[in-house]
C-alpha positions, -999 to +999 in steps of 0.1 A: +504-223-352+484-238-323+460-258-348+494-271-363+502-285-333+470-300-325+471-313-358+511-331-352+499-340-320+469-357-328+487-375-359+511-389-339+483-399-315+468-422-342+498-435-357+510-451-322+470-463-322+475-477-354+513-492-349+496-506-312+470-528-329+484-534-361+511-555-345+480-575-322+461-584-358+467-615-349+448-621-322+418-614-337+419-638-367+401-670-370+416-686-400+440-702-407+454-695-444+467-734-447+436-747-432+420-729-461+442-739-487+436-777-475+402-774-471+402-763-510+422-792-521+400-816-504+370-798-520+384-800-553+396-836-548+361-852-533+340-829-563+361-824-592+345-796-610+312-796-592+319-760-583+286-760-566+290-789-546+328-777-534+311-745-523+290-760-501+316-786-488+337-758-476+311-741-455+301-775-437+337-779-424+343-746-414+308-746-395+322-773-380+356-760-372+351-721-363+320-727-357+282-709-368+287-677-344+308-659-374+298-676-401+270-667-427+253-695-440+227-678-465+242-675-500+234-639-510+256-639-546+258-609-554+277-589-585+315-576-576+331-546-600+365-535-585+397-525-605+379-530-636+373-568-636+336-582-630+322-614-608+304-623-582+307-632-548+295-650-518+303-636-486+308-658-456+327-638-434+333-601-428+349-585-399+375-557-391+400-580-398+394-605-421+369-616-445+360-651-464+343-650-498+336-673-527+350-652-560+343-659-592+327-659-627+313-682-653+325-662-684+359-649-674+372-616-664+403-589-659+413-563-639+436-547-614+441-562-580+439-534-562+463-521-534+453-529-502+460-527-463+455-565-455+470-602-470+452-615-500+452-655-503+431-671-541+424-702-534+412-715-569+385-740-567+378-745-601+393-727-634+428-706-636+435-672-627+468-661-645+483-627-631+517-601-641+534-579-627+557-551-640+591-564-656+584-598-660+582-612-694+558-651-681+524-648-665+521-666-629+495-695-632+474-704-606+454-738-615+426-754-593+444-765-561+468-736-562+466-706-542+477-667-551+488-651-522+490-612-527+508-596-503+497-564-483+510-535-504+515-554-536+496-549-570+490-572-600+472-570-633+450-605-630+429-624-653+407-648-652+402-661-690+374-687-686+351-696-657+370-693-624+362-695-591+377-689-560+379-690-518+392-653-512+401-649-478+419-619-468+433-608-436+445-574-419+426-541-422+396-548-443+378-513-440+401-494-462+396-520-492+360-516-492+368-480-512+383-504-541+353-524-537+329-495-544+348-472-565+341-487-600+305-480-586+310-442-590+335-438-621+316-467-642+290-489-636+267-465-615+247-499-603+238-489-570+215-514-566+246-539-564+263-514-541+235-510-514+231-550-514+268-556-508+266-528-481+237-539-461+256-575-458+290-564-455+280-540-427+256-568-412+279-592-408+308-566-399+284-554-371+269-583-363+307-597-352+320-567-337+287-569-314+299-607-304+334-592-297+349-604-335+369-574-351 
C-alpha cells in the first residue's frame, strides 16, 4: 500500500514536470517552420534539381541566420531504417527539442511515419513524397516546394516512389522518437554499425547543445 502511494505520488510528480515544460517548448526552439519552408523554395528556385547544391545553400543561410554555435557543418550521411522505409540522412541539428535533417533517397522508399511526441514539418527539396491515411480514398501529394506537416500524435503510411529528398525539421520532445529511429535495428536489419554511427552524432550534437544551454 505504501509503495502504491509512492508510486501515485511520484506519477503525478512527473506529469505536472512534464505539463510545466511542455507548455515552455517554445522557448527553447530556434527555428522557425516558415523560415524553413522559404528557405526551401528559394533553394529549389536558385538550383532546380541540383539536390546537392540546394543542400548546401540551406546550411549557408541558416549559418548565417541561427548562427554556427548549433549548427553541424560536417556532412556525416548516414543510412536511416524506421517504420519500415529506408534513406539516408544528414543531421544538422539535434537537441531536446528539435532537430534539422536532410531526408532522403535516390531509389525511392515506403513506410510508416511513426507516432511521435513532437511536430513533423517535409520540406521536399527535390522529388515527391505521396502519403494516406485511414478512410481516404486520394493520396496527399507533396511536390518539390511543398511541405508535409505531420502533426504530433498523428500517423501516415508515406511513400516516396522515386528519388526524394527532403529538409525534416521536427520540433517538441525529440528523445522519445529516437526508439522509432532504432527499432527497425533490432526486429530487421540488425546493422548496428549504422545504429552506433547515428548514436555517437545524435548524442554529440544533443550533448554538445545542452552543454551551451540548447535543449
Amino acid at each position: 500500500m505504501r509503495f502504491l502511494s509512492f508510486a501515485i505520488a511520484l506519477l503525478a510528480l512527473l506529469t505536472g514536470v512534464y505539463k510545466y515544460f511542455d507548455s515552455r517548448l517554445e522557448q527553447f526552439y530556434i527555428f522557425d517552420p516558415a523560415h524553413l519552408h522559404d528557405l526551401s523554395q528559394r533553394a529549389i528556385a536558385a538550383h532546380g534539381e541540383d539536390t546537392r547544391s540546394i543542400v548546401e545553400f540551406i546550411v549557408a543561410e541558416l549559418s548565417e541566420k541561427v548562427g554556427t554555435t548549433n549548427l553541424n557543418f560536417d556532412q556525416e550521411w548516414v543510412f536511416n531504417n524506421a517504420g519500415g522505409a529506408m534513406g539516408a540522412m544528414y543531421i544538422i541539428h539535434a537537441s531536446v527539442t528539435e532537430y534539422l535533417i536532410i531526408f532522403g533517397t535516390a531509389i525511392g522508399t515506403e513506410g510508416h511515419t511513426g507516432r511521435h511526441t513532437a511536430d513533423d514539418y517535409f520540406n521536399i527539396l527535390s522529388g515527391t513524397q505521396v502519403a494516406y491515411v485511414p478512410g481516404e480514398f486520394e493520396p496527399e501529394v507533396y511536390p518539390a516546394g511543398s511541405v508535409h506537416h505531420l502533426r504530433r500524435g498523428e500517423v501516415k503510411q508515406y511513400k516516396m516512389p522515386e528519388s526524394c529528398f527532403a529538409l525534416e525539421y521536427a520540433r517538441g520532445w525529440i528523445p522519445p522518437m529516437l526508439f522509432f529511429g532504432y527499432a527497425d535495428t533490432f526486429s530487421s536489419t540488425l546493422d548496428f554499425p549504422t545504429l552506433w554511427a547515428t548514436s555517437r552524432i545524435t548524442g554529440r550534437e544533443m550533448i554538445a547543445n545542452a552543454l551551451k544551454g540548447k535543449f
